[in-house]
C-alpha positions as CSV (number, residue, x, y, z in Angstrom):
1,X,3.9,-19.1,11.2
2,X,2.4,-19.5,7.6
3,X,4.5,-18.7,4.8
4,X,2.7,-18.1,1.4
5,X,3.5,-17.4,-1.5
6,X,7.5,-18.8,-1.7
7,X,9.5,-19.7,-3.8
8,X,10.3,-23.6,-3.5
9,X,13.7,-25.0,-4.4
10,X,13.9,-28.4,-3.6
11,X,18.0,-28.0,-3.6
12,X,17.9,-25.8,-0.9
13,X,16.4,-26.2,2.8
14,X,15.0,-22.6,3.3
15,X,12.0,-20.4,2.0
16,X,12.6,-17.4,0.8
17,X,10.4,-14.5,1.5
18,X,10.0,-11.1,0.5
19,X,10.2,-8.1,3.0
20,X,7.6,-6.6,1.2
21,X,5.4,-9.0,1.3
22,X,5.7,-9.0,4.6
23,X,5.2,-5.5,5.6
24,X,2.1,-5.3,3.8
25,X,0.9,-7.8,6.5
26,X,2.3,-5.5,9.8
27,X,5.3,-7.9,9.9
28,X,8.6,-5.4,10.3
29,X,12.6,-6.7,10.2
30,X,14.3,-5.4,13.7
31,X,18.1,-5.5,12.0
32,X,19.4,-4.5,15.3
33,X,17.3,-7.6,17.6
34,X,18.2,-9.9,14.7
35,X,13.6,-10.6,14.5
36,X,10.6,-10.3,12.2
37,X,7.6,-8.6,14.6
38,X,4.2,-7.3,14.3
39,X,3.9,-3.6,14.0
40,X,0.4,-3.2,15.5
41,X,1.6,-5.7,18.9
42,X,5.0,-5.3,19.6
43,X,5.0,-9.5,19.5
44,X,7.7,-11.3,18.1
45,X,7.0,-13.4,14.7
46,X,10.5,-15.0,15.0
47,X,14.0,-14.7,14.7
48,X,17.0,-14.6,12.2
49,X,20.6,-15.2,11.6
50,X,22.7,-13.7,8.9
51,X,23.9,-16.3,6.6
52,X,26.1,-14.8,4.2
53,X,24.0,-12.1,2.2
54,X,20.8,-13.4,3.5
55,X,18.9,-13.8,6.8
56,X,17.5,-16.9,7.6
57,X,14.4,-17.6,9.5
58,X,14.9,-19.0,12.9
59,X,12.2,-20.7,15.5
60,X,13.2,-20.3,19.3
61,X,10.4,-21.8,21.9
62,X,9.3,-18.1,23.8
63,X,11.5,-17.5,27.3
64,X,9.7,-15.9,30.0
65,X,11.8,-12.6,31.3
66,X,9.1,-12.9,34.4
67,X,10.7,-13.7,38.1
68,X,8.8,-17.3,39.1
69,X,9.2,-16.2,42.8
């Protein structure tokens, strides 16, 4: 993922972004799935934890739900 236009803060280790931003660009917030996702696709843009006040962005590597047998 490509964040743009952040805020940088060299004291702290996250970016912030705005949700706004981000729905302008068919990227929604599922509160109750804890994950940013496209609108238009259904796919998952990544994950997030609450931390405190705030939700932090998190990267998991994809898991496929799909029986290998």
């Amino acid at each position: 993922m490509k964040l743009s236009h952040i805020a940088l803060v060299p004291t702290i280790f996250i970016n912030i972004i705005a949700l706004l931003r981000a729905t302008e660009n068919d990227i929604h917030f599922n509160l109750g799935r804890n994950l940013l996702y496209c609108l238009a696709t259904g796919e998952t843009v990544c994950y997030v934890k609450r931390l405190g006040g705030h939700w932090a962005l998190i990267y998991r590597e994809p898991t496929s739900t799909l029986d290998s047998t």
